[in-house]
N, C-alpha and C positions, 0 to 999 in steps of 0.2 A: 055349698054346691047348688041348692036350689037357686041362690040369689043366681050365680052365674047362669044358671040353665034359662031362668025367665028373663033376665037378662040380655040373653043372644037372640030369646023369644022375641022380647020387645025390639030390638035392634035391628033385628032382619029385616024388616019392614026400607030400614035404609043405608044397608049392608048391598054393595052391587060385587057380588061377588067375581064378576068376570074383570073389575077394575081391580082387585085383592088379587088374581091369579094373573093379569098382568104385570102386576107392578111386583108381584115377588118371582114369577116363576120361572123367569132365566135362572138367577143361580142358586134356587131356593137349593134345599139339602131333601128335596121332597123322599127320596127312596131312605136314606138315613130316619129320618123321620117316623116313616111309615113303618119301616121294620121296628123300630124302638116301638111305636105305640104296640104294634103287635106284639112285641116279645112281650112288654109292660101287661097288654089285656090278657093273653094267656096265661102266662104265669101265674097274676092274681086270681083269673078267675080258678085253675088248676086249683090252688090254695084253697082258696074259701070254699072250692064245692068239696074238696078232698076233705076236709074239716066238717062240714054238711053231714054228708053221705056216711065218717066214721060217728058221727055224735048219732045218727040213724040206726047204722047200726048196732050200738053196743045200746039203743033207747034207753037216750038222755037228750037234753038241749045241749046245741051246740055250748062251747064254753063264752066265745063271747057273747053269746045270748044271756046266759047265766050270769054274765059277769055284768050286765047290764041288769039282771031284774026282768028280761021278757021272752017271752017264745022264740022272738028271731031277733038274727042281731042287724039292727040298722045300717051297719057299715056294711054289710053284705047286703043288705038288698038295696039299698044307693048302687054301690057298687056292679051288680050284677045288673039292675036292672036299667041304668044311666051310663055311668061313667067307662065303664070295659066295654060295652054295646057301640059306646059314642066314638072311643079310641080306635075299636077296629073298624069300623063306618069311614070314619076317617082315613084309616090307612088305606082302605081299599080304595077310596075315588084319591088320594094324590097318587099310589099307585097306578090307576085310572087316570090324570090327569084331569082331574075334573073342578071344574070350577069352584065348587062348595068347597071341598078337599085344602084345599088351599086357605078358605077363609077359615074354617073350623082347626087347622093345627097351631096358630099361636094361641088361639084358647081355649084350647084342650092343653098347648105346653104350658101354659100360665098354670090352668088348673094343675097339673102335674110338678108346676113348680111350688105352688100355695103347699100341697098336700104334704111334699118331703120338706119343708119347713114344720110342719103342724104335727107330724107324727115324731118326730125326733124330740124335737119342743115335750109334747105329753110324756112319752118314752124316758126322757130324762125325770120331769119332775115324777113317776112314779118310781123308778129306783131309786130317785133322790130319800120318797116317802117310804120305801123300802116294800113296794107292790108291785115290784119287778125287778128280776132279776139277769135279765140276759138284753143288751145295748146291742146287738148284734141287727134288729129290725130300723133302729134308728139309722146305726152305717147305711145299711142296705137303702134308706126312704133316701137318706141323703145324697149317696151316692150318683143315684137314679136321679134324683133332683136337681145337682150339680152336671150330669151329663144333660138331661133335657136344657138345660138353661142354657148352655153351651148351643143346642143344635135352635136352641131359638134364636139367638145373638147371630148364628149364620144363618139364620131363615131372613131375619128383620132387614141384616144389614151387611149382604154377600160383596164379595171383594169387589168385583165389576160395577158399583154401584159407588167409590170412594168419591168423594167431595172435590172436584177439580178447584185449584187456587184461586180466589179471583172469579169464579166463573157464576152458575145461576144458584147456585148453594141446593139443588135438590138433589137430594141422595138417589132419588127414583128413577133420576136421568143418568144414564149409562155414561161412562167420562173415559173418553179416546185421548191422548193428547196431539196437540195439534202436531204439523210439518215443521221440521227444524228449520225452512224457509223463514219462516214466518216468525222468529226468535230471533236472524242473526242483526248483529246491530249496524247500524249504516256505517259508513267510513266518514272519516272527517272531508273535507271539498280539501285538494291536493296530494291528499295522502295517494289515491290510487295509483296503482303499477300500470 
């Protein structure tokens, strides 16, 4: 997650976001989108503080802190303090219509796609090693992961945008088809009525 975050850092620089919110924003799935990240930041953050707040009070470390060896657990303060922050940011300017909004949801969805690969992957090889017992998180990452990828596939490359035959080959240009005038074929010289 770091690489990506300094990443986008580095890039901004020649990122023109109002050309990223032209070029997707007719038939982007911007509200689809936006409610998923939201549901996605709520929920986790709900989770990890709800996890938090009970390891507080019954004073002990959280368990995946513990299970890591440290005071707090890394994937909650990545999480808390990047990734759920950057999701709803997100939701709210394509909500908003806003030009950033647009540039930051295919990679925030990448990121969201990267992560329900990466936790099902782990997920599995530990009840494989028999240090977990319940595959139920993995459906879950996957699942989530399998629908982001879907509303990115519509964000990337919306129906009004298909590849006219023949024509300049740029997905980006919008394709009408032409007047049936313009198709019929001429008559041969005496055939006419």
């Amino acid at each position: 997650m770091g690489l990506s975050f300094y990443g986008l850092v580095g890039v901004r620089e020649f990122l023109v976001p109002d050309e990223v919110a032209k070029a997707y924003s007719p038939g982007a799935p911007r509200r689809s989108i936006a409610l998923t990240f939201l549901l996605l930041a709520v929920s986790a953050a709900a989770g990890e503080v709800k996890e938090i707040v009970e390891a507080l009070r019954a004073g002990q470390i959280p368990r995946g802190a513990a299970e890591a060896g440290q005071f707090t657990d890394p994937i909650h303060v990545l999480d808390l303090c990047f990734l759920l922050p950057a999701l709803m940011i997100a939701a709210v300017m394509l909500l908003r219509r806003k030009q950033m909004g647009y540039a930051l949801a295919p990679v925030l969805s990448v990121m969201l796609i990267l992560i329900s690969i990466e936790v099902p992957a782990m997920m599995v090889v530990l009840f494989k090693k028999g240090l977990a017992s319940d595959l139920s998180p993995a459906v879950t990452f996957g699942a989530a992961g399998a629908f982001v990828a879907v509303l990115l596939g519509w964000y990337l490359y919306p129906k009004h945008t298909a590849r006219h035959p023949g024509g300049s080959g740029d997905p980006l240009q919008a394709w009408t088809p032409a007047p049936l005038a313009k198709h019929r074929v001429a008559e041969p010289a005496g055939m006419a009525s």
